[in-house]
Every structure is written in C-alpha cells, then in structure tokens.
PyMOL Python script that loads the backbone (N, CA, C, O; Angstrom):
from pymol import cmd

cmd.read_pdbstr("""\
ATOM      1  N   UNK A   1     -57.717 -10.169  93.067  1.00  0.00           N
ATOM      2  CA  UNK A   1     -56.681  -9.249  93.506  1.00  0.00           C
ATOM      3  C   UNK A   1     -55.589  -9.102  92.434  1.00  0.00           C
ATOM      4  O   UNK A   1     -54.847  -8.128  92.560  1.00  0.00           O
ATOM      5  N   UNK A   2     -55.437  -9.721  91.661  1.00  0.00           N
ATOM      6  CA  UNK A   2     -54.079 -10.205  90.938  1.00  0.00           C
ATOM      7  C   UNK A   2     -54.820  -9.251  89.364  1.00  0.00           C
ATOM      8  O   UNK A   2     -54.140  -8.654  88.530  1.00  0.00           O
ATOM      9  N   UNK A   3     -56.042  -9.357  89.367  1.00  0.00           N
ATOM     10  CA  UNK A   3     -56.843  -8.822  88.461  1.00  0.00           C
ATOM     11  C   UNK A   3     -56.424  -7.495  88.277  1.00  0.00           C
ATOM     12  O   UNK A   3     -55.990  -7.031  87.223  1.00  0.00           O
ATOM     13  N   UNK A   4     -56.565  -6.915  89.318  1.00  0.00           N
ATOM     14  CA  UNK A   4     -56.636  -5.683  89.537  1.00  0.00           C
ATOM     15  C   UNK A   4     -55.137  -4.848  89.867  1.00  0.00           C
ATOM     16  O   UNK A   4     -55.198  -3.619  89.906  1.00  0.00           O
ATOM     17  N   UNK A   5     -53.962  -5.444  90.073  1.00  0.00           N
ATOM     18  CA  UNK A   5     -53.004  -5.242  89.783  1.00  0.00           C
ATOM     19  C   UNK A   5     -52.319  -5.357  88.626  1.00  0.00           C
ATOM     20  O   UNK A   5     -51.210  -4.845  88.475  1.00  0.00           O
ATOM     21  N   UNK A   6     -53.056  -6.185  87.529  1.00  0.00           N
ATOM     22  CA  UNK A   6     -52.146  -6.046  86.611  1.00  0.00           C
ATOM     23  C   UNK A   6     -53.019  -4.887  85.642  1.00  0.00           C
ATOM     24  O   UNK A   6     -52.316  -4.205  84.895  1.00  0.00           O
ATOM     25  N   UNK A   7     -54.748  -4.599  85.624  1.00  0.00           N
ATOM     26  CA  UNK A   7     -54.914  -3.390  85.075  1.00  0.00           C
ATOM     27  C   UNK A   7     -53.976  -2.112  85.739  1.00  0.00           C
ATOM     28  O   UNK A   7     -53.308  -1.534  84.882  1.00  0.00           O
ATOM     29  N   UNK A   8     -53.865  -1.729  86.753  1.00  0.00           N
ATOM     30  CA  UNK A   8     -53.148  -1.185  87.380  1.00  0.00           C
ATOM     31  C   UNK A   8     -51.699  -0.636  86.417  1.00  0.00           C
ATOM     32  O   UNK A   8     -51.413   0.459  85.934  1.00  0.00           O
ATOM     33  N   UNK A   9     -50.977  -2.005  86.424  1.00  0.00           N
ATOM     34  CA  UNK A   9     -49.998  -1.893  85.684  1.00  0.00           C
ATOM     35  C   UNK A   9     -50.043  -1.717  84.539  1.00  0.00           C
ATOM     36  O   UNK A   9     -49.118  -0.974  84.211  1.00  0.00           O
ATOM     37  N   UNK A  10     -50.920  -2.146  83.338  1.00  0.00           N
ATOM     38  CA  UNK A  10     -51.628  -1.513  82.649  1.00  0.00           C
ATOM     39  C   UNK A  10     -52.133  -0.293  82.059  1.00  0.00           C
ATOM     40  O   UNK A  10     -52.044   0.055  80.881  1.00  0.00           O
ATOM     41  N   UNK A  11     -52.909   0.573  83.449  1.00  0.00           N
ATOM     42  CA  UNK A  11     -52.963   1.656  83.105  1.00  0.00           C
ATOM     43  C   UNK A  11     -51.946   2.691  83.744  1.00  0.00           C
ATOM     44  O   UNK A  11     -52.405   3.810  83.973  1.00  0.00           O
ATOM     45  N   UNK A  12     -50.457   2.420  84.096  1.00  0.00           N
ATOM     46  CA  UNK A  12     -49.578   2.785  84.726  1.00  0.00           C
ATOM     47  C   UNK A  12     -48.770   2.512  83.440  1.00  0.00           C
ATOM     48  O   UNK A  12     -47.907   3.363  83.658  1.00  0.00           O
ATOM     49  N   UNK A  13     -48.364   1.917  82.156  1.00  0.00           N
ATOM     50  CA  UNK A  13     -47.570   1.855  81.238  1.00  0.00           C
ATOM     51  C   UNK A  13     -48.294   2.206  80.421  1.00  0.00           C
ATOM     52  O   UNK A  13     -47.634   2.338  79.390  1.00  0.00           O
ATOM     53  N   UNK A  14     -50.068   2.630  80.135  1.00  0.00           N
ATOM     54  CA  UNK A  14     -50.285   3.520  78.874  1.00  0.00           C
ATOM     55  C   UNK A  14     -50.285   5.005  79.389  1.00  0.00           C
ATOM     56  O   UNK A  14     -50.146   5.869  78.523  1.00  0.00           O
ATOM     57  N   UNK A  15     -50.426   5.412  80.715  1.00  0.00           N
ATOM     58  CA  UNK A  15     -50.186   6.865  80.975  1.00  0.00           C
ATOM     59  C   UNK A  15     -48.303   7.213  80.511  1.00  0.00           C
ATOM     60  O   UNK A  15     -48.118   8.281  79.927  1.00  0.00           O
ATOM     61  N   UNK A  16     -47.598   6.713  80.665  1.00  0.00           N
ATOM     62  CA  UNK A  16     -46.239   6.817  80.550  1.00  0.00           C
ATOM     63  C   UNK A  16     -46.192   6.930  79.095  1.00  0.00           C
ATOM     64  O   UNK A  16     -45.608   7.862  78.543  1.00  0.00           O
ATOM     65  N   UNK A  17     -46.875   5.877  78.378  1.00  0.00           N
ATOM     66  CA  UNK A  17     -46.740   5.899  77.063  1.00  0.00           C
ATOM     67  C   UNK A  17     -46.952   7.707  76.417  1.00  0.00           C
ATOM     68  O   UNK A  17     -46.185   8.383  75.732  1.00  0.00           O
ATOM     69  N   UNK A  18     -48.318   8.034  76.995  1.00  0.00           N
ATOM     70  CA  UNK A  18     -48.877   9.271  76.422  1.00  0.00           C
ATOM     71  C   UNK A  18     -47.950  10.588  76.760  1.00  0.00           C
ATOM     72  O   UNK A  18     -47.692  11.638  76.171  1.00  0.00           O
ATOM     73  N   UNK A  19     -47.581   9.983  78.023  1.00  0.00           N
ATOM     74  CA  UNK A  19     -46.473  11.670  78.222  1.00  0.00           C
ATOM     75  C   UNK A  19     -45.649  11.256  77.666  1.00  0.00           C
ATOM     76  O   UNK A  19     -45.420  12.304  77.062  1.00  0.00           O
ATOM     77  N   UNK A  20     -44.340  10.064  76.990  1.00  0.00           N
ATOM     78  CA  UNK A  20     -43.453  10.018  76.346  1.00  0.00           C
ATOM     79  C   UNK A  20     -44.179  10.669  75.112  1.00  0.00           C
ATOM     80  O   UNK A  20     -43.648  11.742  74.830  1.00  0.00           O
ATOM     81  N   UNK A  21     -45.037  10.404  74.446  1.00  0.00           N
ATOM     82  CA  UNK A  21     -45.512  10.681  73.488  1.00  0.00           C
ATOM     83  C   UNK A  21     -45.750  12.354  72.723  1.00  0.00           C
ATOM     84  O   UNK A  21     -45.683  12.791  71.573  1.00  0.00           O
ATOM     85  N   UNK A  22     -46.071  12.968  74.162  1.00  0.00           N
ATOM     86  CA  UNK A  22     -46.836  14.242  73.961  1.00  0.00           C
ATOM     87  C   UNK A  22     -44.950  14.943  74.098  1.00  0.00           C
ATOM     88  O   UNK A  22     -44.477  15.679  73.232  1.00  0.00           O
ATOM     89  N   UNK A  23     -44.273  14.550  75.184  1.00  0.00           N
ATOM     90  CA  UNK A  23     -43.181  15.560  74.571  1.00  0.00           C
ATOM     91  C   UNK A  23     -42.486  14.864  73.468  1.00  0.00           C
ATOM     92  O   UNK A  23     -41.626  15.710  73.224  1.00  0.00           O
ATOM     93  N   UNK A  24     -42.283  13.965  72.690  1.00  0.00           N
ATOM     94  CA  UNK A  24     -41.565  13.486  71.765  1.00  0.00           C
ATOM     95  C   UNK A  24     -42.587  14.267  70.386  1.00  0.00           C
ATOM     96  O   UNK A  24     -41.818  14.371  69.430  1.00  0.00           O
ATOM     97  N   UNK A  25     -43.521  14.633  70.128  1.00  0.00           N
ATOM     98  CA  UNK A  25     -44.351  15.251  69.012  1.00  0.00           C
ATOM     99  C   UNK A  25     -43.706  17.006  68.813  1.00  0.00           C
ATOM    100  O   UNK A  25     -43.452  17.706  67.832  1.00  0.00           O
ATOM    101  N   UNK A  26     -43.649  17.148  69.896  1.00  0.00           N
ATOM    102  CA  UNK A  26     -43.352  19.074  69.537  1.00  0.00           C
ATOM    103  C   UNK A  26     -41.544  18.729  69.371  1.00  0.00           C
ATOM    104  O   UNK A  26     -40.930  19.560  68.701  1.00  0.00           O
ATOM    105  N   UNK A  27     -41.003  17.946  69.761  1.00  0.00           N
ATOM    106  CA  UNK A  27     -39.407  17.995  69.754  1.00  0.00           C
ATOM    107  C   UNK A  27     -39.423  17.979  68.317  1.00  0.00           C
ATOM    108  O   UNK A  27     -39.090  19.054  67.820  1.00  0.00           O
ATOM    109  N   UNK A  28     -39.812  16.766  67.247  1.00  0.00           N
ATOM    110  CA  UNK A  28     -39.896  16.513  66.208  1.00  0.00           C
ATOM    111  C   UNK A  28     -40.438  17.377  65.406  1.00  0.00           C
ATOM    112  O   UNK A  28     -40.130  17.235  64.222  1.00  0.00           O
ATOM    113  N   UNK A  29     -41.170  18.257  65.672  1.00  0.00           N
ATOM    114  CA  UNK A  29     -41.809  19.662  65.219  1.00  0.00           C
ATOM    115  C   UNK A  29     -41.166  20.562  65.137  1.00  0.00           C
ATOM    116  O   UNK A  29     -41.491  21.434  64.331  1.00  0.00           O
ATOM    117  N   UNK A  30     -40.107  20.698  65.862  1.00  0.00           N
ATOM    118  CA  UNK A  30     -39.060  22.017  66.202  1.00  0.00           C
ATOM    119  C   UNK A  30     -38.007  21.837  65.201  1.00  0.00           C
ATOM    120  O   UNK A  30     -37.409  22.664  64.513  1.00  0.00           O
ATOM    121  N   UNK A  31     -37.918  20.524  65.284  1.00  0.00           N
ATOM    122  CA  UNK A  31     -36.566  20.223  64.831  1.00  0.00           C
ATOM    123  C   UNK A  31     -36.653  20.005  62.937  1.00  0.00           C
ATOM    124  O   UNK A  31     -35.716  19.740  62.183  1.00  0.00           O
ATOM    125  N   UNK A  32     -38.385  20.273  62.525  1.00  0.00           N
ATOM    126  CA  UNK A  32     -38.389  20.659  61.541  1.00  0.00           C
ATOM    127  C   UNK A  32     -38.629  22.124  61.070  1.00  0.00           C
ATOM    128  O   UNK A  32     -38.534  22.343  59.862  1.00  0.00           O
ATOM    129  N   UNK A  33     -38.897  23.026  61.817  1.00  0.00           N
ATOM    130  CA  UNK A  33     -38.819  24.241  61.577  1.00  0.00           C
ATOM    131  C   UNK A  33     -37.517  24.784  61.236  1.00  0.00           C
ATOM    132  O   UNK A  33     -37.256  25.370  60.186  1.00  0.00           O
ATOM    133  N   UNK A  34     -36.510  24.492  62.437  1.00  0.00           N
ATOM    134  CA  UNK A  34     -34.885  24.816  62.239  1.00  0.00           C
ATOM    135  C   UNK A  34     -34.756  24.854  60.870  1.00  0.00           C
ATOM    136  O   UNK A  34     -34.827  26.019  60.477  1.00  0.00           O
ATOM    137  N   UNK A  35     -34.570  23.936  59.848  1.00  0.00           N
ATOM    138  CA  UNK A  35     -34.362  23.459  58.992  1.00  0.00           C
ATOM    139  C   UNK A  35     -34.565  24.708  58.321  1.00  0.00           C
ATOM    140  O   UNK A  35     -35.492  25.325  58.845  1.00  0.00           O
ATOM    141  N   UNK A  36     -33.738  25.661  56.795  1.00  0.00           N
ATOM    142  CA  UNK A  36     -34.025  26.884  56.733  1.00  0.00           C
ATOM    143  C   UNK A  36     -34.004  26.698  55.397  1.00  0.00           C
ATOM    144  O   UNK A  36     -33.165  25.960  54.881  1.00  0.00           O
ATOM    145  N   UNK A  37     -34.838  27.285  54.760  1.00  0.00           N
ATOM    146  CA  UNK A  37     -35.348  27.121  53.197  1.00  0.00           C
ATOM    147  C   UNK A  37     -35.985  27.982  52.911  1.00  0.00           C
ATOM    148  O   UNK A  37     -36.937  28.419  53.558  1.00  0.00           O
ATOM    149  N   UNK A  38     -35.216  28.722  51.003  1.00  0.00           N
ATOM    150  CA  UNK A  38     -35.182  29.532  50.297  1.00  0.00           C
ATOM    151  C   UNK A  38     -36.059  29.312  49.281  1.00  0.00           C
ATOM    152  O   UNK A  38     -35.986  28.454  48.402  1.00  0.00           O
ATOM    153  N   UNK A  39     -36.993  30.237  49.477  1.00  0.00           N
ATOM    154  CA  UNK A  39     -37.771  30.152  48.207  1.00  0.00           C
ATOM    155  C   UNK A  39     -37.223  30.867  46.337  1.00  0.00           C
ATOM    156  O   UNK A  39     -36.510  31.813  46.004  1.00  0.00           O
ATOM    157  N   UNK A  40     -37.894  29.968  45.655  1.00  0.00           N
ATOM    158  CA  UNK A  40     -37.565  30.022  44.057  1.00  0.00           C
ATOM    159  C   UNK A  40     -38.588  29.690  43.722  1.00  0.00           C
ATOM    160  O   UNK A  40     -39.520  29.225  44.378  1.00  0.00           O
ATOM    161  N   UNK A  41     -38.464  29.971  42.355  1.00  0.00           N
ATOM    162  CA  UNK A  41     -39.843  30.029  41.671  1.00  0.00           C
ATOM    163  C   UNK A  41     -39.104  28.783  40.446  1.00  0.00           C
ATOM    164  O   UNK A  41     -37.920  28.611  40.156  1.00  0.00           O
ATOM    165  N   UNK A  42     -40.066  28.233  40.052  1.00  0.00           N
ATOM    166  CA  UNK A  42     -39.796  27.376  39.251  1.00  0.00           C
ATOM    167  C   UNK A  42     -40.220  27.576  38.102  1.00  0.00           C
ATOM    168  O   UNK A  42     -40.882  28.592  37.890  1.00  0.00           O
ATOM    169  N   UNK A  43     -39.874  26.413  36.792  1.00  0.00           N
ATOM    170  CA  UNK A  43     -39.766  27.292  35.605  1.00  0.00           C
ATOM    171  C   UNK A  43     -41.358  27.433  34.913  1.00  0.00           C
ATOM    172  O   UNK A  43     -41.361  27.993  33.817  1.00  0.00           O
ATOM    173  N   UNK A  44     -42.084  27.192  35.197  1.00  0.00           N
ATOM    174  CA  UNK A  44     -43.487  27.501  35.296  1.00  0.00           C
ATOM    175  C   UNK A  44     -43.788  28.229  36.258  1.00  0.00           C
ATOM    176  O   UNK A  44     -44.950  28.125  36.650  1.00  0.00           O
ATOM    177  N   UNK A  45     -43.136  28.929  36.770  1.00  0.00           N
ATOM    178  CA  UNK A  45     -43.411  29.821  37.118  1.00  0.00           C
ATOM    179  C   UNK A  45     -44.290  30.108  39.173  1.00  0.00           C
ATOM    180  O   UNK A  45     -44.805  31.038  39.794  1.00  0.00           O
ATOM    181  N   UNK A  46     -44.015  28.919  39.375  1.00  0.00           N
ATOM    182  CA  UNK A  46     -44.648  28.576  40.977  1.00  0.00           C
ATOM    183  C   UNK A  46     -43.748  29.087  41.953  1.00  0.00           C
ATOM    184  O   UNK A  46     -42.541  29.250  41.778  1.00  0.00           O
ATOM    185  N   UNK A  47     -44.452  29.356  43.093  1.00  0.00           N
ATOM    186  CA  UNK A  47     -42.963  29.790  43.964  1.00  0.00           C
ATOM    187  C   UNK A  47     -43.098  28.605  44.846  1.00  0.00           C
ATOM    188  O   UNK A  47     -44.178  28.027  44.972  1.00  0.00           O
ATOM    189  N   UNK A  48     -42.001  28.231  45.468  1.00  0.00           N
ATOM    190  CA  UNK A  48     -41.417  27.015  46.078  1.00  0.00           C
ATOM    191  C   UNK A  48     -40.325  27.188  46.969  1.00  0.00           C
ATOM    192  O   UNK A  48     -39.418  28.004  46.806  1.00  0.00           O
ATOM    193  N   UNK A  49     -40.495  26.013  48.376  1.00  0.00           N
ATOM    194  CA  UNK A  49     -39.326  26.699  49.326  1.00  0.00           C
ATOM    195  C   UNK A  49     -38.719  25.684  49.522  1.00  0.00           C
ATOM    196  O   UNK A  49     -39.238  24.733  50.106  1.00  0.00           O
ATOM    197  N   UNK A  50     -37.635  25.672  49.126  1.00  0.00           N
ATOM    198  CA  UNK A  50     -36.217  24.365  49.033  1.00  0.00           C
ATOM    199  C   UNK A  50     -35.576  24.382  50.138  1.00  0.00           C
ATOM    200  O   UNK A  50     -35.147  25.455  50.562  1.00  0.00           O
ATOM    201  N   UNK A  51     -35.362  23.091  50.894  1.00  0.00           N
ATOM    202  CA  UNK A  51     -34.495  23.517  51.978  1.00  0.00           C
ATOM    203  C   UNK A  51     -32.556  24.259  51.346  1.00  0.00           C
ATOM    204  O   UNK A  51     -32.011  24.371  50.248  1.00  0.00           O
ATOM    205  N   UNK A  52     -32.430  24.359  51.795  1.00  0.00           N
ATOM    206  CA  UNK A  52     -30.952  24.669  51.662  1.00  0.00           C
ATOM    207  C   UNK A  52     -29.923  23.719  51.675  1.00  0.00           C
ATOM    208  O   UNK A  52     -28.857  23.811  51.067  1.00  0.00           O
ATOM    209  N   UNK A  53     -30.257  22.888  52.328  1.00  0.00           N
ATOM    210  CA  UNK A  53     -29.485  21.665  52.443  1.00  0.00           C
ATOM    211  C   UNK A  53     -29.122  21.118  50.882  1.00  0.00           C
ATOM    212  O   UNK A  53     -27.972  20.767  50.615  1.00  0.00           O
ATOM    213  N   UNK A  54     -30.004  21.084  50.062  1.00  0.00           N
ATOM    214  CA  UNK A  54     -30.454  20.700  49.132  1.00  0.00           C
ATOM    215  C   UNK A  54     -29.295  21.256  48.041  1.00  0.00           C
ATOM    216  O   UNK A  54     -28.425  20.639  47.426  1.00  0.00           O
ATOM    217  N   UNK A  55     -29.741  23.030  48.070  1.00  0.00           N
ATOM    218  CA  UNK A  55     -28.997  23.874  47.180  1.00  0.00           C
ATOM    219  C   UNK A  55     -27.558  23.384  47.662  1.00  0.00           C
ATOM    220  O   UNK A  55     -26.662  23.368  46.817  1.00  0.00           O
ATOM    221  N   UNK A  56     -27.302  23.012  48.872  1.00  0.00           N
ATOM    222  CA  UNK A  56     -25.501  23.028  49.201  1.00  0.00           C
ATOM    223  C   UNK A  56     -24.743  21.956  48.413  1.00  0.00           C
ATOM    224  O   UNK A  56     -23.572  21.765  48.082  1.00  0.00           O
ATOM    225  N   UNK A  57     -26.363  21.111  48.198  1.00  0.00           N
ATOM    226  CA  UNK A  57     -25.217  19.829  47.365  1.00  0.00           C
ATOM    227  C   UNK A  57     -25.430  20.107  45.909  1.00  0.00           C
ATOM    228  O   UNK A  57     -24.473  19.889  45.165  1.00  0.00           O
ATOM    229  N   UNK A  58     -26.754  20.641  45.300  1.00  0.00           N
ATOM    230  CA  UNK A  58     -26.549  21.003  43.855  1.00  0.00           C
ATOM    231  C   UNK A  58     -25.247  21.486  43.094  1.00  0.00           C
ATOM    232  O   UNK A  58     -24.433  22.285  43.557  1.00  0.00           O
ATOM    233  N   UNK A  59     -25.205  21.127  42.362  1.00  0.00           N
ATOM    234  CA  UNK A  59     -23.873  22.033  41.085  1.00  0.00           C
ATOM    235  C   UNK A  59     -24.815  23.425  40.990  1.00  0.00           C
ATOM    236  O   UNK A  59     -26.024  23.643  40.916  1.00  0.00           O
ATOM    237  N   UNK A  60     -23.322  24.429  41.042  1.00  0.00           N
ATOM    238  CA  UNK A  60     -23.652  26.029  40.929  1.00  0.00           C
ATOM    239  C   UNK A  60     -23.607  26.570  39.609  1.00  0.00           C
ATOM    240  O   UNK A  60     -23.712  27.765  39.332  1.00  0.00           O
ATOM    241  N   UNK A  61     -23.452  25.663  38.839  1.00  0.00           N
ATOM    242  CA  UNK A  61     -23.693  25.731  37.382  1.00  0.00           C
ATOM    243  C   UNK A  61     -24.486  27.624  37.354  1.00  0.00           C
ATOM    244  O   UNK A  61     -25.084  27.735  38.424  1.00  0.00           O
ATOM    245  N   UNK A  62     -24.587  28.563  36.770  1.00  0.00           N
ATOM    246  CA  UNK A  62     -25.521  29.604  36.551  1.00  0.00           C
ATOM    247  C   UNK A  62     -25.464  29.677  34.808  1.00  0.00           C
ATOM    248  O   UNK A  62     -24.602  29.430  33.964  1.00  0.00           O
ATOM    249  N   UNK A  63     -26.945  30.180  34.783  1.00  0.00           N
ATOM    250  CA  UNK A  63     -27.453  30.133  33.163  1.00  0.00           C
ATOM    251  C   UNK A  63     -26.652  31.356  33.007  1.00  0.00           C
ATOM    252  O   UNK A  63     -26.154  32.032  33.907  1.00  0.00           O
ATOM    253  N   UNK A  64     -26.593  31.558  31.656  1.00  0.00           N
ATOM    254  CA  UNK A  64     -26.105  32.301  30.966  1.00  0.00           C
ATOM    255  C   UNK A  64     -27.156  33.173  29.869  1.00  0.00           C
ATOM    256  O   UNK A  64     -27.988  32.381  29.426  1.00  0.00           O
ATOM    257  N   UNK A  65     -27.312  34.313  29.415  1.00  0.00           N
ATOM    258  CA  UNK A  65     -28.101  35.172  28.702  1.00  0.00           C
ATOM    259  C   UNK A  65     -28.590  34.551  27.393  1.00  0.00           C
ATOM    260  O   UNK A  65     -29.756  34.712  27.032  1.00  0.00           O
ATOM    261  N   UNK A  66     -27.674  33.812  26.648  1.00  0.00           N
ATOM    262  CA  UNK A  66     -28.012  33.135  26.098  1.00  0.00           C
ATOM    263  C   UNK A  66     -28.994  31.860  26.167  1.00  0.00           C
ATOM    264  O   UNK A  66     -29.757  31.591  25.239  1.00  0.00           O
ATOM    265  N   UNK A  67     -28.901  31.054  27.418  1.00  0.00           N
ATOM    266  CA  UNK A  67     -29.766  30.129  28.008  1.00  0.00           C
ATOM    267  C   UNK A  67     -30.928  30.832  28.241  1.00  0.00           C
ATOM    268  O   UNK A  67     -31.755  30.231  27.555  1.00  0.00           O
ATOM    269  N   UNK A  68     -31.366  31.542  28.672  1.00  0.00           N
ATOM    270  CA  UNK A  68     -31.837  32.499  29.193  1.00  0.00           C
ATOM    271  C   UNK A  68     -33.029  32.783  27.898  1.00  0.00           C
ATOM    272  O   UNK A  68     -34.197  32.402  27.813  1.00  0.00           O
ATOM    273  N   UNK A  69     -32.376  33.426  27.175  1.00  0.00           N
ATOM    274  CA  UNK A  69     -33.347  33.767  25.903  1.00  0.00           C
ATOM    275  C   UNK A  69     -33.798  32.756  25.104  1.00  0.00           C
ATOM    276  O   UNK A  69     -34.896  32.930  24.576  1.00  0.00           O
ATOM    277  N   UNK A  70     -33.079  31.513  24.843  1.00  0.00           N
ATOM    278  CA  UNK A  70     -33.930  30.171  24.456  1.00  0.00           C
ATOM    279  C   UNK A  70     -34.788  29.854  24.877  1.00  0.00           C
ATOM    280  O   UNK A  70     -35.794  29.642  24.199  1.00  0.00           O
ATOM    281  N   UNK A  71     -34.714  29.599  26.893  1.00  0.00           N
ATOM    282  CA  UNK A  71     -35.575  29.324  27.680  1.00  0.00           C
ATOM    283  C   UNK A  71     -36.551  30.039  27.217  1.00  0.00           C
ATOM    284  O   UNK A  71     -37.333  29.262  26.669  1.00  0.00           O
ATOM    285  N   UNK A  72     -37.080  31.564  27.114  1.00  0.00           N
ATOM    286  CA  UNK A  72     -38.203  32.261  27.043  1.00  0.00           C
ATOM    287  C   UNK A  72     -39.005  32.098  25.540  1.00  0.00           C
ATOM    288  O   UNK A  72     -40.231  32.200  25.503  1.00  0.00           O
ATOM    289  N   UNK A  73     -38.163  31.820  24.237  1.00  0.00           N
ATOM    290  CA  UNK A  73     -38.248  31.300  22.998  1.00  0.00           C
ATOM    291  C   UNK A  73     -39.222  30.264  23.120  1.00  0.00           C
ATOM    292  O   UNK A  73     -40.302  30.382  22.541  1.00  0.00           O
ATOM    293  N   UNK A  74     -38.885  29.005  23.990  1.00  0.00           N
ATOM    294  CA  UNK A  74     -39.132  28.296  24.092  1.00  0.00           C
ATOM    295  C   UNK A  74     -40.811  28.079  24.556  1.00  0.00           C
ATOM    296  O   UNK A  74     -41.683  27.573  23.850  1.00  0.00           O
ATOM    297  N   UNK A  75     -40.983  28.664  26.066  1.00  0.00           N
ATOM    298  CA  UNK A  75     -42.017  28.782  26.702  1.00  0.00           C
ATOM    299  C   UNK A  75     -42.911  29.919  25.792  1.00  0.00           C
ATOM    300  O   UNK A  75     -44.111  29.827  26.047  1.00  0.00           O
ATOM    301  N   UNK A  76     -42.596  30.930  24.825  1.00  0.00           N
ATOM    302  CA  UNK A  76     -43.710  31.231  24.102  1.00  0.00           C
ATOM    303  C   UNK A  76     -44.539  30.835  22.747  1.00  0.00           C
ATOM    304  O   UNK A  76     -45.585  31.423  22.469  1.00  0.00           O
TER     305      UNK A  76
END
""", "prot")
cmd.dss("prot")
cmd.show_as("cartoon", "prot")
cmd.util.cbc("prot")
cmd.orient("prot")
C-alpha cells in the first residue's frame, strides 16, 4: 500500500514538473524575440543582426571619408 502511494506521489511531482516546464519554455522564447536588433554588414562584407542594446553602449565614434578610402585601399 505504501508502495503505491509513494509512485503516486511520484507521478504527481513529475506531471507538475512538465507543465511548469512547458509554460516556462515559450515565456523564455518571447522574451527573446522582444529584444530588437539592427542589422549591419560587416567589414567583409556579411550582413549581421546586433542587438541594440549593444550599439547603446558602443562609442559613436563615425568614420570619416578619409577612413573610408584607406579602408577600401586596403581591402583591394
């Protein structure tokens, strides 16, 4: 008798487990979509999607025409 109450309990704390489980997977899913990211192409030329978060903490430093035309000097 004692057998059979504690599978019981048993299979009464892995069903609980699976529904905590099944809604805790799509929450964590959502909550990476939110997340909003700008694509750039990198200097080879790939395109790539950065979160934003990212760009907010970078330095806004911007190249200059001069940078610019080395860079291409460079890569040919």
């Amino acid at each position: 008798m004692e057998e059979k109450k504690n599978r019981r309990k048993f299979i009464g704390e892995a069903i609980k487990a699976l529904v905590v489980s099944a809604i805790a997977i799509p929450t964590v899913a959502t909550a990476k979509e939110k997340s909003k990211t700008v694509k750039m192409l990198t200097a080879d030329g790939k395109l790539v999607e950065v979160d934003e978060s990212v760009l907010n903490k970078a330095s806004r430093k911007k190249a200059n025409n001069k940078d610019i035309m080395n860079w291409i000097k460079a890569k040919s």
